[in-house]
NUNUDO-334446 format. One record per residue: residue in one letter; x, y, z of N, C-alpha, C in turn. Coordinates in steps of 0.02 Angstrom, whole numbers, plus 50000, padded with zeros to 5 digits. Each point is the difference from the previous one (the first is absolute). Example, Ala and Ser with C-alpha at 12.3 -4.5 7.8 and 13.67 -1.06 7.14 Angstrom:
a506604971650390499555005950000500455006050000 s499825005349964500425005950003499615005550037 
//
This chain:
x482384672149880499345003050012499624995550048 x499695001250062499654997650033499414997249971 x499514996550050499394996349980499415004349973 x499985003350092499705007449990500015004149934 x500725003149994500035006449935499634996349947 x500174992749984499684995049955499445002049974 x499654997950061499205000350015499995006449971 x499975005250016499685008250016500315001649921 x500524995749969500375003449929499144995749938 x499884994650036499694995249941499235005450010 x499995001750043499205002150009499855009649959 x500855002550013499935005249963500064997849918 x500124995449978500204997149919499034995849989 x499695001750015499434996549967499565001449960 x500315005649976499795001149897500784998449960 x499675000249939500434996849940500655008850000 x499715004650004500215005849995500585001650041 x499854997750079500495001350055500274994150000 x499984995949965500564993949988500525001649983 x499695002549935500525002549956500415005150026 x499685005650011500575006550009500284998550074 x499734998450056500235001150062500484993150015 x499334993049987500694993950011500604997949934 x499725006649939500734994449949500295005549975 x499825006350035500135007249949500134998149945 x499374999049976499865001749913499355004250002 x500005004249938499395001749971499714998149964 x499335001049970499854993449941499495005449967 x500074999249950499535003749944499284998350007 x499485002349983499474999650013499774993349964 x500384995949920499814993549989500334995350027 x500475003550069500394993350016499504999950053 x499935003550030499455000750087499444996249965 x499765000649946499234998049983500184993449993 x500674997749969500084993149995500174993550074 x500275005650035500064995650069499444999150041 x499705007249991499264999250048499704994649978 x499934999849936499404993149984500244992449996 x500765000249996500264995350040499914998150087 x500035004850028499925000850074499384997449998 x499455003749973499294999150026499894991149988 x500104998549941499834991149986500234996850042 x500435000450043500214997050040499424994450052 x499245005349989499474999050058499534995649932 x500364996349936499444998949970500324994049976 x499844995249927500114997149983500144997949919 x500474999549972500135001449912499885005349973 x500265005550039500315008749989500234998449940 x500085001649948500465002249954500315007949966 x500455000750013500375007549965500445000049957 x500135002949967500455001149946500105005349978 x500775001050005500395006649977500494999449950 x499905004449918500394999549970500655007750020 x500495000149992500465005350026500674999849954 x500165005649965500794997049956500445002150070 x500594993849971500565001350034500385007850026 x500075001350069500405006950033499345003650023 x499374996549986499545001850039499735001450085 x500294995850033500024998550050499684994950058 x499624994349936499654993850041500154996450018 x501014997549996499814994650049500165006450061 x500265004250007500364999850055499275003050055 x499475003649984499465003350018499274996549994 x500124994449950499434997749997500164991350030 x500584997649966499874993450019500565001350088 x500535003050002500334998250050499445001250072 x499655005849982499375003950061499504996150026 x499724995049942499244994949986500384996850043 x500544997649960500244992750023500075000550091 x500505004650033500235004750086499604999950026 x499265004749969499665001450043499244995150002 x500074995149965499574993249991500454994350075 x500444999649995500384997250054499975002750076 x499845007350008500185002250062499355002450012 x499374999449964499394998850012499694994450034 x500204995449953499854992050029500564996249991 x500244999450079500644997250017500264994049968 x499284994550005499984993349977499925000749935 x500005007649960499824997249923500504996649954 x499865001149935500294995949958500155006649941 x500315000249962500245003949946500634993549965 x499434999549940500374996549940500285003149941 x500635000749979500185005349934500254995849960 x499955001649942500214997349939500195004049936 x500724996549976499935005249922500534995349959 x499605000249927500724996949969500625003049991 x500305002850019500725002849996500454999350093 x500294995749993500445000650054500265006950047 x500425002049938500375006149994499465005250041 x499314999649973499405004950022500034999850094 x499884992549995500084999550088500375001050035 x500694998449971500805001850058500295005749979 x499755002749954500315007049996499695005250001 x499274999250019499515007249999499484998550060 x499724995249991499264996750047500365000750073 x500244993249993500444999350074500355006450017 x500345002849970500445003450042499325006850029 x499625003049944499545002750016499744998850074 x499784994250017499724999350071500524999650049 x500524995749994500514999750032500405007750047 x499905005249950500235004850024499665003150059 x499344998350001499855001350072499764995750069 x500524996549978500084995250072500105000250063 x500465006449996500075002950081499395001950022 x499385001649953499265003850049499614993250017 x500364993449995499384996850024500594994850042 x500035000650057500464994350047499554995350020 x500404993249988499744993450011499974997449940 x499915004449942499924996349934500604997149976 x499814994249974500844996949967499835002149921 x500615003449962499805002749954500824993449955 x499644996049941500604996449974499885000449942 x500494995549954500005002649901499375001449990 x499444995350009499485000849966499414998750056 x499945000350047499584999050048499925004550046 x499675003350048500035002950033499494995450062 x500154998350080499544996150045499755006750048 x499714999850050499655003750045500004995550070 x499975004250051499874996750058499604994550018 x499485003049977499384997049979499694991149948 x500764999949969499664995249960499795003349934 x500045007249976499665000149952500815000349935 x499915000449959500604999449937499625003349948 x500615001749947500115002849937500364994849970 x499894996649961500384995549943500135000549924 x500415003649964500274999649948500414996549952 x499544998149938500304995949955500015001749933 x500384997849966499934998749924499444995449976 x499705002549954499494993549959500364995449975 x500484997550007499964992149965499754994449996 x499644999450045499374994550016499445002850026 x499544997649976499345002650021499744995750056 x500224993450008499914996850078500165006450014 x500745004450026500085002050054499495006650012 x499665000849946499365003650001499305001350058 x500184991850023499134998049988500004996950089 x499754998550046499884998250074499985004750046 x499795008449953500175005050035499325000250046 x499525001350032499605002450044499745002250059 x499455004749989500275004750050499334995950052 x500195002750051499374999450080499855004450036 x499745001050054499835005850036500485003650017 x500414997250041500425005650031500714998649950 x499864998049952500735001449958499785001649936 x499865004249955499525001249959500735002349951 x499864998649909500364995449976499935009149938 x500805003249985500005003549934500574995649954 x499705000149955500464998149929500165008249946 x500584999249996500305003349964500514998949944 x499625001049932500184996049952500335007249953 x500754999950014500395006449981500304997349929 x500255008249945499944998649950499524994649974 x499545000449995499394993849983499935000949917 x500215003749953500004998849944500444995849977 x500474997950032500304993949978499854992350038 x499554999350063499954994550020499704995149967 x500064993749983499684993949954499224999850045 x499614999549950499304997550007499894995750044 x500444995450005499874994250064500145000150065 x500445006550017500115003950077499145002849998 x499775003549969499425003150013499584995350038 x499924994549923499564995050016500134996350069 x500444999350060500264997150040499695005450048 x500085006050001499825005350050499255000849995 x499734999149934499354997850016499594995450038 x500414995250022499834994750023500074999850060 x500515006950039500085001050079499445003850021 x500085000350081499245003350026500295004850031 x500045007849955500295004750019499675004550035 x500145007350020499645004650024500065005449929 x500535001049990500205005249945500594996949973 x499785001649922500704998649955499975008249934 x500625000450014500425005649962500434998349940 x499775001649936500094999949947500625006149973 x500354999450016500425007749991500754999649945 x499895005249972500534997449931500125005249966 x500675002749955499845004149947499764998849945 x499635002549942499645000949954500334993649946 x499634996049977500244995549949499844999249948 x499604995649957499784998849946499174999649993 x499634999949971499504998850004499624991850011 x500254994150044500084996849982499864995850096 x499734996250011500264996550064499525000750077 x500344998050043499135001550066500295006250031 x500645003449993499925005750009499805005549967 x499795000549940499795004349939499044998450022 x500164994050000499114996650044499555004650024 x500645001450074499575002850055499805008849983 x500275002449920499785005149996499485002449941 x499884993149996499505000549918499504995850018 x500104992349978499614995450019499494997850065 x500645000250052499714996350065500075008650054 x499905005349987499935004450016499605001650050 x499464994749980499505004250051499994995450075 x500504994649996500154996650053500545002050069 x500245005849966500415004950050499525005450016 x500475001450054499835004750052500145005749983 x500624999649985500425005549966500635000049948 x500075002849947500194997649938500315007749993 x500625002550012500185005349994500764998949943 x499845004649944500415001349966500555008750000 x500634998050015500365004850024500375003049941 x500325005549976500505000349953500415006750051 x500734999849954500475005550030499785005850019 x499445002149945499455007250008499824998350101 x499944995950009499645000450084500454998850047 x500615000049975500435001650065500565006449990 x499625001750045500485008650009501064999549992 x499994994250041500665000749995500564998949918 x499414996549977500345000749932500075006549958 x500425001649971500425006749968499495001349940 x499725005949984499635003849933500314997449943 x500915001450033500634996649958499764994149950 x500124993750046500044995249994499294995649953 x499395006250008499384997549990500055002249907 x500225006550007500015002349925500574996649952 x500514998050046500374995549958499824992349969 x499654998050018499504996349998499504999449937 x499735005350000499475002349943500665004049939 x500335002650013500495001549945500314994849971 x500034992550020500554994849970499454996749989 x499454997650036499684995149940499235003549990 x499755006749991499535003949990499544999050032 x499395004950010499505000550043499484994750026 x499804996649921499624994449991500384994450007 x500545000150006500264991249977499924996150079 x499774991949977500014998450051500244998050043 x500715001950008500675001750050499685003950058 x499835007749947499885005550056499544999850036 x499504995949968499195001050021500324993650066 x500124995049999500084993450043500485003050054 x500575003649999500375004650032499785005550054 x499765003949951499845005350037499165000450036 x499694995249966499174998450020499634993650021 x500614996950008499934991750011499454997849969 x500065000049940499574997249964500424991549958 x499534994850000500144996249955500355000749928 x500534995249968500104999649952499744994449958 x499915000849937499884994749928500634994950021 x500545002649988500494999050001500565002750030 x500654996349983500565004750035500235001949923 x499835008849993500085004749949500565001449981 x500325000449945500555000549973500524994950004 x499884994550029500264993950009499824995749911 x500404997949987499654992849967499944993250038 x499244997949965500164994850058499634995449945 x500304993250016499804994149940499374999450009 x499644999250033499125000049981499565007750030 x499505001149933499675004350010499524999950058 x500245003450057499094998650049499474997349989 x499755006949935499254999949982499944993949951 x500674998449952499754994749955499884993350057 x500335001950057499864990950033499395001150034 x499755005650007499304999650053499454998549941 x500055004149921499724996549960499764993549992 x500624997750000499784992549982499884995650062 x500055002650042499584995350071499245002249998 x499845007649999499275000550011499794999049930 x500305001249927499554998149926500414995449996 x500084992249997500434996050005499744997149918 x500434996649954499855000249936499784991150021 x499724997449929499614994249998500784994850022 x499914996150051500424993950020500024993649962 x500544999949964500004995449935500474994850054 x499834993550014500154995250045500024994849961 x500674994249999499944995049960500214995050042 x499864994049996500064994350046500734999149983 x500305000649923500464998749981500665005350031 x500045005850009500465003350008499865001450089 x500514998850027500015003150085500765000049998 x499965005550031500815001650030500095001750075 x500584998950026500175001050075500555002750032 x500085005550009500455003450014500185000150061 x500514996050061500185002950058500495005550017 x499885003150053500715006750009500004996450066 x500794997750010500224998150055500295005050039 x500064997350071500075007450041500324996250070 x500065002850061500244997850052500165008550064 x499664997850062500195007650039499015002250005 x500075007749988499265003249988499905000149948 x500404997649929499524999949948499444992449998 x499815003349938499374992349980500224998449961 x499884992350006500044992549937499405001749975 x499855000149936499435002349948499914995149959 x499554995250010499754996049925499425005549951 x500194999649937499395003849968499804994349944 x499374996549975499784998049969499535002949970 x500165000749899499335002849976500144994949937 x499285000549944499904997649961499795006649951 x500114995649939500035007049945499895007450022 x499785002249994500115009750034499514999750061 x500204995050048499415002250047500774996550058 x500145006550061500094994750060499534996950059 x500194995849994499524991950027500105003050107 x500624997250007500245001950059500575002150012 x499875004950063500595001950011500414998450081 x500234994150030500035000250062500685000450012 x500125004750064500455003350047500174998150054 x500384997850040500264999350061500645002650012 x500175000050087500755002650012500274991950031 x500584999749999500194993950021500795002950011 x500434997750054500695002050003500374992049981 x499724995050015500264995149993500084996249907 x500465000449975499884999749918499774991950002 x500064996150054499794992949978499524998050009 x499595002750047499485000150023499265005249935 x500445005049977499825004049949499984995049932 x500204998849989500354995049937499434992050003 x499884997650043499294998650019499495001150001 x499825004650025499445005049993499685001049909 x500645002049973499815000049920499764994149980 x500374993750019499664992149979499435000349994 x499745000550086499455001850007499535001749964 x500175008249966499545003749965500044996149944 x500594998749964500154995149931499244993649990 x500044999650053499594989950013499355004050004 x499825005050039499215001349992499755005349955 x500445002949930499745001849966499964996149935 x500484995250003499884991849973500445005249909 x500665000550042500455004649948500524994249992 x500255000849948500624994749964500725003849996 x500484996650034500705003250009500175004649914 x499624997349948500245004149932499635006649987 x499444998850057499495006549997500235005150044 x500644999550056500285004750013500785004250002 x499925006150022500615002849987500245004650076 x500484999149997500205004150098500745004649960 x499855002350046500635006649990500614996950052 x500614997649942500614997450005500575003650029 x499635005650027500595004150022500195001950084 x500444997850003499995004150090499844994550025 x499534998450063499914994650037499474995949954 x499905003749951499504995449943500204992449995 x500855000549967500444996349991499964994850044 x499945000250049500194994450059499414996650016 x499275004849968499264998350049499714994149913 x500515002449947499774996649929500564993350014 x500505000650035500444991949991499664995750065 x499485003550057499674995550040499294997749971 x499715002649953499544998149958500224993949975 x500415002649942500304993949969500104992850027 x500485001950064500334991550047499134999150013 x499315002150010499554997150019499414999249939 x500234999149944499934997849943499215004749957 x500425006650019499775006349964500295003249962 x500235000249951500515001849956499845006349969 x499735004350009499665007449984500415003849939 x499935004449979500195002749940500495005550025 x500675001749999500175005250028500025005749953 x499915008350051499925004849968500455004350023 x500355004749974500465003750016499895009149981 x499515003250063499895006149957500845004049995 x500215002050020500715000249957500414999349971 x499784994049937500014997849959500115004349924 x500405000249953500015003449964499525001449951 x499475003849982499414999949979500114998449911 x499324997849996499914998449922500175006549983 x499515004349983500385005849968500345004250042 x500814998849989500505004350044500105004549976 x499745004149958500195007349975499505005550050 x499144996650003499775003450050499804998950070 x500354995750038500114997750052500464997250020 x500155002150073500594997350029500064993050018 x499454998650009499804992150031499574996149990 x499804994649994499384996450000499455000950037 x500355002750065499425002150052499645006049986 x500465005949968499655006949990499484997549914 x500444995149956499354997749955499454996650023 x499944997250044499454996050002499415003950028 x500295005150058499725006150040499515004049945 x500615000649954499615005849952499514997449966 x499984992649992499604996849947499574999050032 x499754998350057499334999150009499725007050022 x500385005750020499615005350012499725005249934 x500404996249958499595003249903499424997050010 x499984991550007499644998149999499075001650046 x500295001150053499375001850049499715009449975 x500635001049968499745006249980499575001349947 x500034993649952499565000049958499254994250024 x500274998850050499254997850045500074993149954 x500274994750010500064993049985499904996850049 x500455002450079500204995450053499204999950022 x499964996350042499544998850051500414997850086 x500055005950023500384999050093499304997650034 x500355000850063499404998850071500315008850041 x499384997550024500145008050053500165000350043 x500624999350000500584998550060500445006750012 x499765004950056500445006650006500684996850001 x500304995850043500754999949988500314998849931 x499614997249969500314997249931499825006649967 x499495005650013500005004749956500425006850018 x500144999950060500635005350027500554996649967 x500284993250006500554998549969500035000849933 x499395000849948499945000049960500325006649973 x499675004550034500045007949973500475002750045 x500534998650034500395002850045500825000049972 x499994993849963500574999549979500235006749936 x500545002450009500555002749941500454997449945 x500025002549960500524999149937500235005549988 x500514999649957500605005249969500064998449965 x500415007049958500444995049920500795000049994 x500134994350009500845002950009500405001849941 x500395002850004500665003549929499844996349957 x499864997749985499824994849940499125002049946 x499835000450092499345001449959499294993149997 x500254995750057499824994250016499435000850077 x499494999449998499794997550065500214995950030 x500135002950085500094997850051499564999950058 x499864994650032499714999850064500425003050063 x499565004650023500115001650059500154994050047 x500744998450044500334995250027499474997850077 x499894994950044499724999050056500315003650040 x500655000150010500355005150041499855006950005 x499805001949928499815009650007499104998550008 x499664995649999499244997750013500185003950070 x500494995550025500005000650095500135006350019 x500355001649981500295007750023499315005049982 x499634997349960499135004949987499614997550063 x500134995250044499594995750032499574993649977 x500094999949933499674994149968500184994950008 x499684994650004500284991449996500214996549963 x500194996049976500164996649962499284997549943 x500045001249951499284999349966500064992049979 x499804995950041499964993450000499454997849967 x499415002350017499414998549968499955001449921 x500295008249984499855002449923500614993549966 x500514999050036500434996049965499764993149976 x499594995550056499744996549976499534998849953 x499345005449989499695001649956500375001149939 x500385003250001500185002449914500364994249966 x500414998450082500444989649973499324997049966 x499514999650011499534996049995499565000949925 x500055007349976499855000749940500545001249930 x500454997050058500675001349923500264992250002 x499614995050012500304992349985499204997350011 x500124995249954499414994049983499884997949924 x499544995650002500104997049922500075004549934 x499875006150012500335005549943500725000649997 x500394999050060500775001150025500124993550000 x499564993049985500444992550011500644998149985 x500325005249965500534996949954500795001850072 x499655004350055500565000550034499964993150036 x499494997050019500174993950029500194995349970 x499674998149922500164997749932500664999350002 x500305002550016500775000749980500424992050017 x499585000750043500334991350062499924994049926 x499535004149953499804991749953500445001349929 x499984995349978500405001749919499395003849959 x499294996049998499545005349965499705003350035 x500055008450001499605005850029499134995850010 x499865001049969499344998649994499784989750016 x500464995250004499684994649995499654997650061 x499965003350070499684996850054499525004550022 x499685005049933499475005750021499374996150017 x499964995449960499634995850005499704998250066 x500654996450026499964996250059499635005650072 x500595004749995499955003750058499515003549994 x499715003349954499565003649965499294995949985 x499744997250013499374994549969499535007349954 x499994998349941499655003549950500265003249949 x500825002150010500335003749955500084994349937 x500014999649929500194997049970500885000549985 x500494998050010500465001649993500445002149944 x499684995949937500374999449939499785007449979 x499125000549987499705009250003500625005250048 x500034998450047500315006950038500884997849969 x500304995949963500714998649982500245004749958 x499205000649946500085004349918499635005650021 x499685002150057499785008250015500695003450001 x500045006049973500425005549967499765004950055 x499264999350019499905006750061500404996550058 x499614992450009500454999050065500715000250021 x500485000249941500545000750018500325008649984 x499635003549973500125006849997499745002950073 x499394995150061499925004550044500704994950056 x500034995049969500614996450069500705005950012 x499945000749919500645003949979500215006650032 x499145004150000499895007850034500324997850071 x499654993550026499894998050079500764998950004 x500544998949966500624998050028500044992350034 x499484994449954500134993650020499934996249958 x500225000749916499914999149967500514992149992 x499964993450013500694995949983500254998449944 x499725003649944500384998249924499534994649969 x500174998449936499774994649988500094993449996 
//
């Protein structure tokens, strides 16, 4: 195509409308046009915000994000278009190829896995959230004026947000199917609502191409009201994910963050739970004292020795004692608890697949400990912090009962295949309320008497009192760390 046809093609494309049908032959439904126009228009402003909820076979990325994203680029040559989503799979197998496919209408553009450049200087850059650095130095200027597009956004971590908050955008796009009630994409349609522009909720009912078929089948398998159909067919929010079991109740954990019960804190009891990690997950210290957690801190680190440090770190400035903690012994746990050790941290190891105290109704130590503190918060004991990631991980996770008749945790591997992460944070938390001076007797074990250095490590416990308590060793016993007498 010549310079000329160029010219005379860009000048007939200068609505959102003749973008679409003439430069990408597509059509777009009247909430996809409403959604690009007001993308288009922010372009001339500054901290646009939009957000579109849409269930999957709808047709947003390919009409809403592939179109924003094309015709944001061949507007302003020098611009910028930033995308993001937690699922890989989302980007190289739907996003990308989405834009990719119309590459032949724009010559000069280099179109690659995840990038797309322009003659011009201007780019499209696509990533995964695994770091929220790679979030954050985004900003826009005059002649390169800056969209963020934050796809599937009901699963992105709080701290991508927080990172894109911090860039100097023109417009950012919130776009996702329907999730939980729960997070800054549920936010932008309740809470922080009135900070968008436009906040459009889509269901199957609004796109023609979906089948009468397909819609009534729908309402026939999980009924009219349930909130499958309603989140489905009306993109509406869920409580929950319905008909699932899932180890913590939503509403019992939002309970006890906003009516949080009286925080019974003892100088004497602190526990410390790390979840070791390595890659895009997080190293998690959680520290709490009697039913209250104290702190909860998170980082990503790929380097385990450098990670394994880092914990010292936290160890030395929360002024915690190697008997006051416990790390999960499993997996690269193993290797991040024997570099503790050689640097004269000797930590408590924990093994959630571990054969549980009571093995008749659980498969593991990990699915008991899970269950035990979520009785617990259900009867409003715990005291959390209000940490959305720790409360999506909280309420996201599954169980089963296998042939037996035993709870099981839903595996990290089938987490992933939902798009979920690795629940690093809830792991540390619940490590953190299932060991401490009620559970001493698992560290106890190292001594001939359970009880003779409660004293020591403990300043206030009387030891010989807690030797002849009958409760204390009936709750070590429940806890599965009981060392005999």
């Amino acid at each position: 195509m010549s310079t000329a046809t160029a010219t005379k093609r860009t000048k007939v494309l200068d609505d959102v409308l003749s973008f679409a049908q003439v430069g990408l032959g597509l059509e777009l439904y009247d909430w996809q046009l409403e959604t690009d126009i007001a993308i288009d228009k922010g372009a001339k402003y500054e901290r646009i915000k939009v957000a579109l909820v849409a269930p999957n076979g709808s047709g947003k990325t390919q009409r809403v994000v592939a179109v924003s994203a094309l015709r944001w680029l061949n507007s302003h040559p020098k611009g910028r278009v930033i995308i993001t989503s937690a699922d890989a799979k989302q980007l190289d197998a739907q996003l990308m190829p989405a834009i990719a496919e119309h590459k032949h209408k724009f010559p000069g553009w280099e179109f690659l896995q995840r990038m797309v450049r322009t003659p011009a200087g201007g780019f499209l850059l696509a990533f995964t959230t695994d770091e929220s650095a790679r979030a954050e130095g985004h900003h826009a200027t005059r002649d390169s004026p800056l969209l963020i597009i934050v796809d599937e956004a009901k699963s992105v971590e709080p701290e991508i947000f927080q990172a894109f908050d911090r860039c100097s955008y023109n417009v950012i796009l919130y776009i996702s199917s329907p999730g939980i009630k729960l997070g800054r994409f549920f936010e932008a349609f309740s809470l922080h609502r009135d900070q968008f522009l436009l906040t459009a909720q889509i269901g199957l009912t609004d796109c023609p191409h979906i089948s009468k078929e397909r819609i009534q089948d729908v309402i026939d398998t999980y009924g009219p009201e349930a909130q499958f159909t309603r989140s489905t067919l009306y993109g509406e929010f869920m409580d929950q994910d319905e008909g699932e079991l899932m180890v913590f109740d939503f509403q019992h954990v939002m309970a006890t963050i906003q009516n949080p019960p009286h925080a019974r804190i003892s100088r004497h009891e602190y526990a410390a739970f790390c979840d070791f990690a390595a890659g895009r997950d997080e190293n998690c210290l959680a520290i709490r004292s009697g039913n209250k957690l104290l702190e909860l801190i998170s980082w990503r680190e790929k380097d385990t020795v450098a990670a394994t440090g880092r914990f010292i770190i936290e160890f030395r400035k929360n002024n915690l004692r190697k008997e006051q903690i416990w790390g999960d012994g499993g997996g690269i746990g193993h290797a991040m608890c024997d570099m503790l050790d050689a640097a004269g941290w000797p930590i408590n190891r924990f093994d959630f697949g571990a054969p549980a105290g009571r093995s008749q109704a659980f498969v593991s130590r990990g699915a008991e400990i899970w269950v035990n503190l979520a009785q617990r918060i259900a009867r409003q004991e715990i005291c959390l912090i209000n940490d959305p990631t720790l409360i999506s991980q909280l309420t996201t996770r599954k169980f089963r009962y296998d042939q037996a008749g035993r709870i099981k945790l839903e595996t990290k591997d089938e987490m992933d295949a939902r798009g979920l992460r690795s629940p690093d944070r809830a792991d540390a938390v619940i490590g953190a309320f299932a060991h401490g001076a009620q559970n001493f007797a698992t560290f106890a074990k190292r001594v001939d008497d359970p009880f003779a250095e409660l004293e020591k490590y403990y300043d206030g416990f009387p030891g010989d009192d807690m030797g002849s308590d009958r409760g204390m060793e009936r709750i070590q016993r429940e806890l599965g760390g009981w060392a005999g007498e």
